[in-house]
C-alpha positions as CSV (number, residue, x, y, z in Angstrom):
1,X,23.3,-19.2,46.0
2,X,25.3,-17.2,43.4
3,X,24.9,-19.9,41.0
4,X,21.1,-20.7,41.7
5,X,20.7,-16.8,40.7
6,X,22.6,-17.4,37.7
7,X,20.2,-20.1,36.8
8,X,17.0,-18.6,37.6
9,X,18.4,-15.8,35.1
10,X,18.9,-17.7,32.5
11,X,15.9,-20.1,33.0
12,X,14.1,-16.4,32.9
13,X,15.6,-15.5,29.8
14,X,15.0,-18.7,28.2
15,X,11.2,-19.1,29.1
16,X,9.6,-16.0,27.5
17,X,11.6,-16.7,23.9
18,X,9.7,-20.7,24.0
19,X,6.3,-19.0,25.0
20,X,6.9,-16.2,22.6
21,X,7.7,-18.8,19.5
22,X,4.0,-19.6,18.2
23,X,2.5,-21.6,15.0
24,X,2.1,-19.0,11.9
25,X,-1.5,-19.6,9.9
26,X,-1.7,-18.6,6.2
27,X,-5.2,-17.7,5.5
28,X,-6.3,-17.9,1.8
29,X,-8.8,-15.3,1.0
30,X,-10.4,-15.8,-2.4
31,X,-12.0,-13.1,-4.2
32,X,-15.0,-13.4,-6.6
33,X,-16.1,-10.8,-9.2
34,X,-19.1,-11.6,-11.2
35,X,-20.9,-15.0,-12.2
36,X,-22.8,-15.5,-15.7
37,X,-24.2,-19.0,-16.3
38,X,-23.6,-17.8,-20.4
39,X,-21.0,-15.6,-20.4
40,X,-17.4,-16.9,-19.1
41,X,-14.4,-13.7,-19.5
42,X,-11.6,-12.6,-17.4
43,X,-13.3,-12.2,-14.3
44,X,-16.4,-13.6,-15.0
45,X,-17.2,-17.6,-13.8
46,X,-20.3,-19.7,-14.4
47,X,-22.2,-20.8,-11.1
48,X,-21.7,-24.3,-11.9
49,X,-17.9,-23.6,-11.4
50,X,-18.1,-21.3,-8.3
51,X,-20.3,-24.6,-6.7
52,X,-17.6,-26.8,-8.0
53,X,-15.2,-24.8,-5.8
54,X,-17.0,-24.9,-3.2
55,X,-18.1,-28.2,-3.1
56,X,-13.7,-29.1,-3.8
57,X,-13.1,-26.7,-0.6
58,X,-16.3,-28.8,2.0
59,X,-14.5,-32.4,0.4
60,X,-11.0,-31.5,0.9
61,X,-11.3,-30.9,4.6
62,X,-11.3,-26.6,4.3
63,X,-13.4,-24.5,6.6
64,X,-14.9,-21.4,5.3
65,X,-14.5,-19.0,8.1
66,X,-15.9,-15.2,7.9
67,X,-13.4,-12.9,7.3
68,X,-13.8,-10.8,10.7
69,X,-13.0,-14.2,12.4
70,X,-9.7,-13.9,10.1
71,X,-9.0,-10.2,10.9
72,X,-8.8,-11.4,14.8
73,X,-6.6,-13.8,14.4
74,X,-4.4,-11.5,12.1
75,X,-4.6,-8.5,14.5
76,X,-3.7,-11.0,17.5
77,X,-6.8,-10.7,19.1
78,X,-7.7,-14.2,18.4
79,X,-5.2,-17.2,19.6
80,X,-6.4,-19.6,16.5
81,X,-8.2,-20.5,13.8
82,X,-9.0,-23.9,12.7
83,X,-5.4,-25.4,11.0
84,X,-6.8,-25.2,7.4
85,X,-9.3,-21.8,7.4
86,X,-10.2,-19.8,4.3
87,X,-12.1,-16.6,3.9
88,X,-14.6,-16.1,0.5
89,X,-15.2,-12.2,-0.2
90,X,-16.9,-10.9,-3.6
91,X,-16.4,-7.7,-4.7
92,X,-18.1,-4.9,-6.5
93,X,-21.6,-5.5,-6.2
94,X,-22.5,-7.0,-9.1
95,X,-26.3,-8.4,-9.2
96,X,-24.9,-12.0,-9.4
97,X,-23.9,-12.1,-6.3
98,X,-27.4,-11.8,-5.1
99,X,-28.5,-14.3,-8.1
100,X,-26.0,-17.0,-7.8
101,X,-23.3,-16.2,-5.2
102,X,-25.4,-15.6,-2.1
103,X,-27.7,-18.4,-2.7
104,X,-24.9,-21.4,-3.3
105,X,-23.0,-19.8,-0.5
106,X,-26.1,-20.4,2.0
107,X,-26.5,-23.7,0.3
108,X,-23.0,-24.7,1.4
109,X,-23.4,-22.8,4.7
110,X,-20.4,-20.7,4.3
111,X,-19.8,-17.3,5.2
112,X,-19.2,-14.1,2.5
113,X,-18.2,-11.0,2.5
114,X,-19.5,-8.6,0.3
115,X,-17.1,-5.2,-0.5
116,X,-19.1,-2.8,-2.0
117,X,-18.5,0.5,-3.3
118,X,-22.0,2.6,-3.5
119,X,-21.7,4.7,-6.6
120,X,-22.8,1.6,-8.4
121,X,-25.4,0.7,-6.0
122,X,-29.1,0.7,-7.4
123,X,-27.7,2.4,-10.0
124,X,-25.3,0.0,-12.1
125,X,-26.8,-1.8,-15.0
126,X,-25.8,-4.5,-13.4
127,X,-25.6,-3.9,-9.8
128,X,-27.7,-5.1,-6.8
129,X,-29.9,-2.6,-4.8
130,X,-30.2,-1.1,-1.7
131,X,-32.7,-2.6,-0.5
132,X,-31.2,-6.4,-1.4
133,X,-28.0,-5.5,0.4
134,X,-30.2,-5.0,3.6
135,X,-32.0,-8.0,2.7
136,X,-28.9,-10.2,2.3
137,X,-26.9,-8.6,5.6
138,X,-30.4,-10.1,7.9
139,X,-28.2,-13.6,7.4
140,X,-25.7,-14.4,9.8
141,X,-23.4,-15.6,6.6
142,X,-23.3,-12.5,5.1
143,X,-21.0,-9.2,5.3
144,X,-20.8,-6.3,4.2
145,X,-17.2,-4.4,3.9
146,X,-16.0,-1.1,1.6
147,X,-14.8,-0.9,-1.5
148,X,-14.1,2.9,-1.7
149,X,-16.9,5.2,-3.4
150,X,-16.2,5.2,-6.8
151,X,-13.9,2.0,-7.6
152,X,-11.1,4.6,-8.7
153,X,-7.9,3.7,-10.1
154,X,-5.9,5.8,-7.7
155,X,-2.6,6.0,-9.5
156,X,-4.4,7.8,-12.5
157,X,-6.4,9.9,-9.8
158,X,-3.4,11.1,-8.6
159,X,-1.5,11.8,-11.6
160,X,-4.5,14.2,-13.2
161,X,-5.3,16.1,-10.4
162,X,-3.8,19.4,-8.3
163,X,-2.8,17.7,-5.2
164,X,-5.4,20.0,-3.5
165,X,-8.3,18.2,-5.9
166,X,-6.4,14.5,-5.4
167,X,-6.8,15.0,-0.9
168,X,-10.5,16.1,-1.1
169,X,-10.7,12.8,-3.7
170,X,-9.3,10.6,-1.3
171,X,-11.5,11.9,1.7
172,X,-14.9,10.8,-0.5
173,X,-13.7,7.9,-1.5
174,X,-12.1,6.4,1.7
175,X,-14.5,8.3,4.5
176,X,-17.8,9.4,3.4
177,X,-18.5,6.1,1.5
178,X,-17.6,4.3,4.6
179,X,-20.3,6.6,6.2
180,X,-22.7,5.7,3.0
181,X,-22.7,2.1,3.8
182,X,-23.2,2.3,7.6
183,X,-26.0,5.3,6.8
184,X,-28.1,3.1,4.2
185,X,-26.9,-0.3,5.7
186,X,-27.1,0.3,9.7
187,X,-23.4,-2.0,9.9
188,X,-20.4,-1.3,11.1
189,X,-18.0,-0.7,8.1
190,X,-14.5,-2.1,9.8
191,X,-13.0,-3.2,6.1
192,X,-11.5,-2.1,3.0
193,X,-10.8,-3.7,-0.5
194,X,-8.2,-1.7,-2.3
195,X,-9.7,-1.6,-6.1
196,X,-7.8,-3.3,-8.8
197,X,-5.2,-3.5,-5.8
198,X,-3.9,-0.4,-6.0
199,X,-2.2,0.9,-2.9
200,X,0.4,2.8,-1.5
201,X,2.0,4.1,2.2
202,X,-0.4,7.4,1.6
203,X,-3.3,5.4,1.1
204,X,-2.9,3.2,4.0
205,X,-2.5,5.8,6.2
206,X,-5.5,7.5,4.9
207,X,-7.1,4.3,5.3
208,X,-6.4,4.0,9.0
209,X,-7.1,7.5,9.5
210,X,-11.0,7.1,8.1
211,X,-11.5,4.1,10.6
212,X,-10.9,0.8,8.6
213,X,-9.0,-1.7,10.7
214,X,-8.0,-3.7,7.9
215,X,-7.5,-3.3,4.1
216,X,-7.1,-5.8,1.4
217,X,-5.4,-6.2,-1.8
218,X,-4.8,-8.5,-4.2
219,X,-1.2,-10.5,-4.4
220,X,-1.8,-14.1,-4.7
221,X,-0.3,-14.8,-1.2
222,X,-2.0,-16.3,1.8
223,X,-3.0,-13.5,4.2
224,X,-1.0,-13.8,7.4
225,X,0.8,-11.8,10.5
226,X,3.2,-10.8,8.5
227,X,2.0,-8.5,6.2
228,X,0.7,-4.7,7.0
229,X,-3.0,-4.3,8.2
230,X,-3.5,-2.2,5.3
231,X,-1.8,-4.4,2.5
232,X,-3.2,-8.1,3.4
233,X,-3.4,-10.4,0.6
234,X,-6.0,-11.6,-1.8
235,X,-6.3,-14.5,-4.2
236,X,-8.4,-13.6,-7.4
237,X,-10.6,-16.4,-8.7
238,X,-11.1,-15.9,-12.7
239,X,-12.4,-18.3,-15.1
240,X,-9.1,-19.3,-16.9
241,X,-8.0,-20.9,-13.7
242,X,-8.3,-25.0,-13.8
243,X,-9.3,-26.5,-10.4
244,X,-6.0,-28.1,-9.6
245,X,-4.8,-24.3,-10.4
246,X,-7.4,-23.3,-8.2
247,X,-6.8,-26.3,-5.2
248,X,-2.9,-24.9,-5.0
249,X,-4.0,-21.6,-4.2
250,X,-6.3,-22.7,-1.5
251,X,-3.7,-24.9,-0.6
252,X,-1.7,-22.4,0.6
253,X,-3.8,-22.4,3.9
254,X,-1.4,-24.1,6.5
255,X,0.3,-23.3,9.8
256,X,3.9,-23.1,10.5
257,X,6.2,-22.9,13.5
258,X,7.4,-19.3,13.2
């Protein structure tokens, strides 16, 4: 009897370590800016090249999930994704997404989400309006996510102002535009994009103090488990980047035994 003890001990202690030992996915998430059919620069792309990366993700066997499907499976609510998911996300705004983004995206049946910051909205030169966002959020493909009010560079925000000045900042831009876009878009706001990628341990914390369940930056590494909920990783897609350039980044998306 002593020694069947022994073994049901150890069988115990070997049991919850096997269970415990699960496949890690790397999610890609990709991140668009602005599309001009004329105009090609740093973070502009034409549309024919944004379809060509689409079209390069459907033939290579991808699937485009949306990016709250992603969130669960990062947070552990969610026991899988499929083995080779990506997330597509656009930022800013800009009126190309409604143009040429939105309408290739439904054309490939993919899912988007749009992080917006609403100083620009219905405002910007360039910017889409009000009342498009609520026209583009009726489709089951598309989200909408924050993108802080004002698309500050924090690091300079902090540096000029009193520390006073920099708090009361930091509230607008991380609360009340969150309560902007779920006053003018009737959504629930759960995300955040960090602009330009700027972050920082203050930040995140003011980020999960304001309600945001995930935030997302931009370091050319597959999102996964492993990183903070408030410093997941972005891929930026910019027109100097070749398609094999861009396949290796998607490429990232795999799963492995942790």
């Amino acid at each position: 009897m002593k020694y069947l003890y022994l073994l049901l001990i150890m069988i115990g202690s070997i049991f919850p370590q096997i269970s415990a030992a699960e496949p890690t996915v790397n999610i890609p998430i990709l991140v668009y800016h602005n599309l001009n059919p004329t105009k090609p620069g740093s973070m502009n792309i034409t549309p024919q090249k944004f379809e060509t990366e689409l079209r390069w993700i459907k033939d290579n066997g991808f699937t485009v999930i949306p990016l709250k499907e992603a969130v669960e499976y990062l947070q552990g609510k969610r026991p899988s994704v499929p083995p080779k998911s990506v997330v597509i996300t656009a930022d800013d705004g800009w009126q190309s997404a409604y143009t040429y983004i939105i309408p290739i995206m439904k054309k490939y049946k993919m899912p988007l989400t749009l992080f917006i910051y609403p100083e620009t909205i219905s405002k910007g030169k360039n910017a889409m309006t009000w009342d498009e966002l609520r026209e583009v959020q009726k489709s089951d493909l598309i989200d909408i996510q924050g993108h802080t009010y004002s698309h500050p560079n924090f690091k300079h925000a902090k540096r000029d102002m009193s520390p006073d000045a920099y708090s009361k900042f930091v509230r607008n831009e991380l609360f009340n535009s969150k309560k902007i876009l779920e006053d003018k878009l009737h959504t629930k706001i759960q995300f955040l994009a960090w602009p330009f990628g700027i972050y920082n341990d203050e930040l995140e914390q003011a980020a999960k103090d304001a309600g945001y369940e995930m935030a997302f930056t931009i370091n050319y590494q597959a999102a996964n488990r492993g990183f903070r909920p408030m410093a997941q990783p972005r891929f930026m897609i910019i027109d100097a980047q070749s398609l094999q350039t861009f396949a290796g980044l998607v490429k990232t998306a795999k799963t492995t035994e942790s």
